[in-house]
PyMOL CGO cylinders between C-alpha atoms (Angstrom):
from pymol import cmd
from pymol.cgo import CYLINDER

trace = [
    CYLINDER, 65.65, 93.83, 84.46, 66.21, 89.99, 83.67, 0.3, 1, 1, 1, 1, 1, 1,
    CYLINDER, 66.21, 89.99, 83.67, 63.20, 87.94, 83.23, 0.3, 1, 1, 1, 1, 1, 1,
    CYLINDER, 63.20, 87.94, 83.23, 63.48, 85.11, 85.75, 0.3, 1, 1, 1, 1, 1, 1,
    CYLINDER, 63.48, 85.11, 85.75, 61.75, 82.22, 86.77, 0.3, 1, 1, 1, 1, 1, 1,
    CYLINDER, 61.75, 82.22, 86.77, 59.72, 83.73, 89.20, 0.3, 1, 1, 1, 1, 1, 1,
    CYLINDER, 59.72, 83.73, 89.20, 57.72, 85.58, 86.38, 0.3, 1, 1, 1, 1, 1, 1,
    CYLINDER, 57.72, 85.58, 86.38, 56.58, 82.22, 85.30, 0.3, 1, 1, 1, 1, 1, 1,
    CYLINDER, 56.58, 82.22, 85.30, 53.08, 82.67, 85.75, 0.3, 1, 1, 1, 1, 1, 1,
    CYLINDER, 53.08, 82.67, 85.75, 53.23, 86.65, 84.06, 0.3, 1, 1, 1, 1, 1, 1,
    CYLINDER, 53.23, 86.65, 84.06, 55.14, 85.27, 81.27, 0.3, 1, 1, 1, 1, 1, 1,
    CYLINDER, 55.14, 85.27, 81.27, 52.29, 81.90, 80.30, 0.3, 1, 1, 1, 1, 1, 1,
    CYLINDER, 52.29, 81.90, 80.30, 49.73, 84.88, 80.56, 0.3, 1, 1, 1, 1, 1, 1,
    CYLINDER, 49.73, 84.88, 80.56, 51.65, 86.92, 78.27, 0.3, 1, 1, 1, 1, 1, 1,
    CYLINDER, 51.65, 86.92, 78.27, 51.92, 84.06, 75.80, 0.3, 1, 1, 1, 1, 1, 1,
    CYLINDER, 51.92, 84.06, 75.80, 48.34, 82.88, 75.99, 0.3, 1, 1, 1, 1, 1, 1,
    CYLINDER, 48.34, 82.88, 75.99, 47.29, 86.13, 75.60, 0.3, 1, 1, 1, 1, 1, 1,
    CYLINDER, 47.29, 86.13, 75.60, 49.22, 86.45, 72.03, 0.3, 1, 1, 1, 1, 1, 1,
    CYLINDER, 49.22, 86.45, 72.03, 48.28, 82.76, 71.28, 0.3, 1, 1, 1, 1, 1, 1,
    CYLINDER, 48.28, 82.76, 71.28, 44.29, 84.46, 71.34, 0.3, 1, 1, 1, 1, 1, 1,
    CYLINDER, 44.29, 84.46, 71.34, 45.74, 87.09, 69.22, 0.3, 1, 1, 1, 1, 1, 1,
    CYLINDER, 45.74, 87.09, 69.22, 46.58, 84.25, 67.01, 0.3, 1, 1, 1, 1, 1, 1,
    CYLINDER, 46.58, 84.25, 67.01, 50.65, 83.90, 67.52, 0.3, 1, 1, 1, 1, 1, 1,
    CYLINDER, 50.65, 83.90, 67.52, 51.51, 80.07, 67.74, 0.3, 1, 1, 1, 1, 1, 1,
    CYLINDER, 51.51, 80.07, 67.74, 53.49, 78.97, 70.51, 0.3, 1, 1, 1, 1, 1, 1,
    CYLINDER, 53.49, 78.97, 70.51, 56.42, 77.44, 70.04, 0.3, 1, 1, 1, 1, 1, 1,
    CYLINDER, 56.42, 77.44, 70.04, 56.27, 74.29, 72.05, 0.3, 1, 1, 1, 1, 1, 1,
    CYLINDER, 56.27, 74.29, 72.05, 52.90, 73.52, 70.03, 0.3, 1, 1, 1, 1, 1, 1,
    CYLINDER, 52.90, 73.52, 70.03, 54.45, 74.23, 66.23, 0.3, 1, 1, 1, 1, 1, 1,
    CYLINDER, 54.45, 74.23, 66.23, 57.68, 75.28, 64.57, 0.3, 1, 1, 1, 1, 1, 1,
    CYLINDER, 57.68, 75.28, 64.57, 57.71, 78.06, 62.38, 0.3, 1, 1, 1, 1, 1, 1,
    CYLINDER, 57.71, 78.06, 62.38, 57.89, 77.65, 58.59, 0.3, 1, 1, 1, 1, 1, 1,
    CYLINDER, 57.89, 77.65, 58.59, 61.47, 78.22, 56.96, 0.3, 1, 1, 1, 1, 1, 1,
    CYLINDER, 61.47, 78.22, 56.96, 60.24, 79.71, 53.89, 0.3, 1, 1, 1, 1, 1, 1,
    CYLINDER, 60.24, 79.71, 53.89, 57.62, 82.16, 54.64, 0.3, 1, 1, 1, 1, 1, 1,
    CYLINDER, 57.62, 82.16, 54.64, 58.41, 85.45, 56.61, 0.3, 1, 1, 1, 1, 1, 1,
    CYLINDER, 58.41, 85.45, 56.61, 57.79, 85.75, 60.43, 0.3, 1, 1, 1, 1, 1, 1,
    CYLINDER, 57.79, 85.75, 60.43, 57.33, 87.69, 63.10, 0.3, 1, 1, 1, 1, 1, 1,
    CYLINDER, 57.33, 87.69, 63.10, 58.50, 86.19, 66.60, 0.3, 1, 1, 1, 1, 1, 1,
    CYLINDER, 58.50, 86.19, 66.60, 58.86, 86.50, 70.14, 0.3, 1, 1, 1, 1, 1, 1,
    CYLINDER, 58.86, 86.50, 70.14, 61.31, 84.55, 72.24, 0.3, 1, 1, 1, 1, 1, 1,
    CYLINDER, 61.31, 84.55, 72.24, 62.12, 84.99, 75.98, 0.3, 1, 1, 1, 1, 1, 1,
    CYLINDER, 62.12, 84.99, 75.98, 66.19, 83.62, 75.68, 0.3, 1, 1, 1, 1, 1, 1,
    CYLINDER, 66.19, 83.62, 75.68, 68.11, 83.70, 79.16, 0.3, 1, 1, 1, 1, 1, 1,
    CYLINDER, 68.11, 83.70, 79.16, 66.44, 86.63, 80.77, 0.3, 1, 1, 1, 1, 1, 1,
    CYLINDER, 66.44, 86.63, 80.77, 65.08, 89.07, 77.84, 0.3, 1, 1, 1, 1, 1, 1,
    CYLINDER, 65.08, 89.07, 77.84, 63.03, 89.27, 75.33, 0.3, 1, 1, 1, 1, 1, 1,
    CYLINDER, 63.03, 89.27, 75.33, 63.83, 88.77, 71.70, 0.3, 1, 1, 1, 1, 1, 1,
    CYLINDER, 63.83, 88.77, 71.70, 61.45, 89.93, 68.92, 0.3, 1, 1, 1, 1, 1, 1,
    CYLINDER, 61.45, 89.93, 68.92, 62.09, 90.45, 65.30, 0.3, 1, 1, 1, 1, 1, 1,
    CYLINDER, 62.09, 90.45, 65.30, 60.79, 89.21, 61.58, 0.3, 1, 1, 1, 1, 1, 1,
    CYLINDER, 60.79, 89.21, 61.58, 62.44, 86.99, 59.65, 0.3, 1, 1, 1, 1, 1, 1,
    CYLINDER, 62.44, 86.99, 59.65, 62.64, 84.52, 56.58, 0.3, 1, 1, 1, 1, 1, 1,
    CYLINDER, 62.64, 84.52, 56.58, 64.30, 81.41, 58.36, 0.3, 1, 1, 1, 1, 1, 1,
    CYLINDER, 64.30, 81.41, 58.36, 65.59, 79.75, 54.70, 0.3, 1, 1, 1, 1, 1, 1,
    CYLINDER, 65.59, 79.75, 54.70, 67.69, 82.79, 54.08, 0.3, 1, 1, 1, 1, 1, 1,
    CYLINDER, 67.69, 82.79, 54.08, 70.27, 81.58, 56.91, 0.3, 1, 1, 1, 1, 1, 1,
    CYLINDER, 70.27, 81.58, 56.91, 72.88, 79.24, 57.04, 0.3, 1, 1, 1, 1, 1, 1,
    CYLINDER, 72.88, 79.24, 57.04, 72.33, 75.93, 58.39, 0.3, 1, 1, 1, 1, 1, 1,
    CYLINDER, 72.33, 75.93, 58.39, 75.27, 76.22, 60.58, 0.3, 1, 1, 1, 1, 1, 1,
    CYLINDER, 75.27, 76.22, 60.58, 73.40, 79.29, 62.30, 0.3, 1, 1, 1, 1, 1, 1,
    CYLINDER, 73.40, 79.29, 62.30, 71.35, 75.98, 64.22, 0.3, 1, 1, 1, 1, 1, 1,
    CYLINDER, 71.35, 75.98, 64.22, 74.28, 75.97, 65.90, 0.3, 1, 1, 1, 1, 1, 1,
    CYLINDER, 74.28, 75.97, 65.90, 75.51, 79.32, 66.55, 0.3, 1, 1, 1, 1, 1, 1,
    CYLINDER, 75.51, 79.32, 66.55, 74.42, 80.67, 69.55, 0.3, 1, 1, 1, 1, 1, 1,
    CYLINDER, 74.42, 80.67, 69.55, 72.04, 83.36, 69.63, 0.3, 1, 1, 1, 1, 1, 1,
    CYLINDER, 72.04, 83.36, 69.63, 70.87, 83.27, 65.99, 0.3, 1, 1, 1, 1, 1, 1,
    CYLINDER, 70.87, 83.27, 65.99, 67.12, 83.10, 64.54, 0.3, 1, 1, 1, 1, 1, 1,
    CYLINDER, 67.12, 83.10, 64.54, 67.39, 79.95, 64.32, 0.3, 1, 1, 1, 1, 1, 1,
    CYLINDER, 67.39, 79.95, 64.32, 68.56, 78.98, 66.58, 0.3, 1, 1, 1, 1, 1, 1,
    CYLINDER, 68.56, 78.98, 66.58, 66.12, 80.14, 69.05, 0.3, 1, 1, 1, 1, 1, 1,
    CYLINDER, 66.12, 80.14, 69.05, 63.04, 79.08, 66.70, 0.3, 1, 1, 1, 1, 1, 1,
    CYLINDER, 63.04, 79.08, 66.70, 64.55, 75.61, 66.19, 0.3, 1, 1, 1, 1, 1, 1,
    CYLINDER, 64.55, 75.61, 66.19, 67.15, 74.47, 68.93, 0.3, 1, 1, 1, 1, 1, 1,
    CYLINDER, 67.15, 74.47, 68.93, 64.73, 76.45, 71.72, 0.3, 1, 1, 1, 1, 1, 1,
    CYLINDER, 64.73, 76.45, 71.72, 67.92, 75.76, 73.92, 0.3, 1, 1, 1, 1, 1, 1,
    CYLINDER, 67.92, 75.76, 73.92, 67.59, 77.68, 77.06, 0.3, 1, 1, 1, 1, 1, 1,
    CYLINDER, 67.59, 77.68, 77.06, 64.31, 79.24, 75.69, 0.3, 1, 1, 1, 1, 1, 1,
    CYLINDER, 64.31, 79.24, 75.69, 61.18, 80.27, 78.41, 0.3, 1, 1, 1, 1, 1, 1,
    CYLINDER, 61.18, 80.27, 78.41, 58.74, 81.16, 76.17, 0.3, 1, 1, 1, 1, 1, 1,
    CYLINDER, 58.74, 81.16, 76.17, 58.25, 82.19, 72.40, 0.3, 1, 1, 1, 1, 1, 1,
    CYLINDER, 58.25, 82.19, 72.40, 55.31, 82.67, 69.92, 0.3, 1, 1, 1, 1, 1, 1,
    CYLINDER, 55.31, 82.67, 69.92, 55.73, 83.61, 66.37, 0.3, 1, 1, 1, 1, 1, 1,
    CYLINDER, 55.73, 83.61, 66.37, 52.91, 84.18, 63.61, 0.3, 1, 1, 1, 1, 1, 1,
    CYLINDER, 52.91, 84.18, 63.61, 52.92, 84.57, 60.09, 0.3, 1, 1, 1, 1, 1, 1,
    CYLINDER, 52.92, 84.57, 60.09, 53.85, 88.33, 58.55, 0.3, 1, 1, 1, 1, 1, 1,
    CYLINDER, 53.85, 88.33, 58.55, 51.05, 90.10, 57.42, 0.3, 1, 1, 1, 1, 1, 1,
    CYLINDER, 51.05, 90.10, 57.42, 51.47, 90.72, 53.45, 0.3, 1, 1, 1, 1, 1, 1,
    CYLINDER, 51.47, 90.72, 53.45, 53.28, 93.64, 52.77, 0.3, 1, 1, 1, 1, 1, 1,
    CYLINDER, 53.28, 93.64, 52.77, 55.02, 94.10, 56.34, 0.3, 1, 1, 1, 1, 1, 1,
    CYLINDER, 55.02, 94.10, 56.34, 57.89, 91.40, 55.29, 0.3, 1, 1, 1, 1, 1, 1,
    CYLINDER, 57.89, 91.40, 55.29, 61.51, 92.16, 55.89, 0.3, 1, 1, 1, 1, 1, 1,
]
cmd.load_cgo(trace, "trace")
C-alpha cells in the first residue's frame, strides 16, 4: 500500500527514530558523492532503500527520473529520506 500524506506524522517518527540511530536526514545534509552509502527515501508513495557510491553515476542521472541521484540530490517529489555512511566492509 502507497505511503500517503496522511502517514505524515508515522513517517517524521520513522525518520527521527533513524536520525537517533545516527542516519542524517536529508533536508539537514546531502550525502557525500565519493564515499559509499546506505539510504532511505520515501519517492511518490514507497519506500526506496539501497547503498551506493554517488560519483560512479552519470551526471545526467540528476536528471533522469528515478535514479540515485536523483532522489539524494534533486529530492523532487521526495517525503522523507535519511542516508548514513556504509560501515567498512559492507560497501557495494
Amino acid at each position: 500500500m502507497p505511503i500517503n500524506k496522511s502517514h505524515g506524522p508515522e513517517i517524521s517518527k520513522w525518520r527521527r527514530r533513524l536520525e537517533r540511530k545516527g542516519w542524517i536526514g536529508l533536508r539537514r545534509s546531502l550525502p557525500p558523492t565519493g564515499e559509499w552509502i546506505e539510504f532511505h527515501v520515501i519517492w511518490k508513495g514507497w519506500l526506496y532503500s539501497g547503498r551506493c557510491r554517488l560519483s560512479d553515476y552519470d551526471q545526467a542521472d540528476y536528471w533522469r527520473e528515478g535514479s540515485m541521484t536523483y532522489l539524494l540530490y534533486r529530492q523532487q517529489d521526495i517525503v522523507e529520506g535519511v542516508w548514513r555512511r556504509c560501515e567498512p566492509g559492507r560497501a557495494g
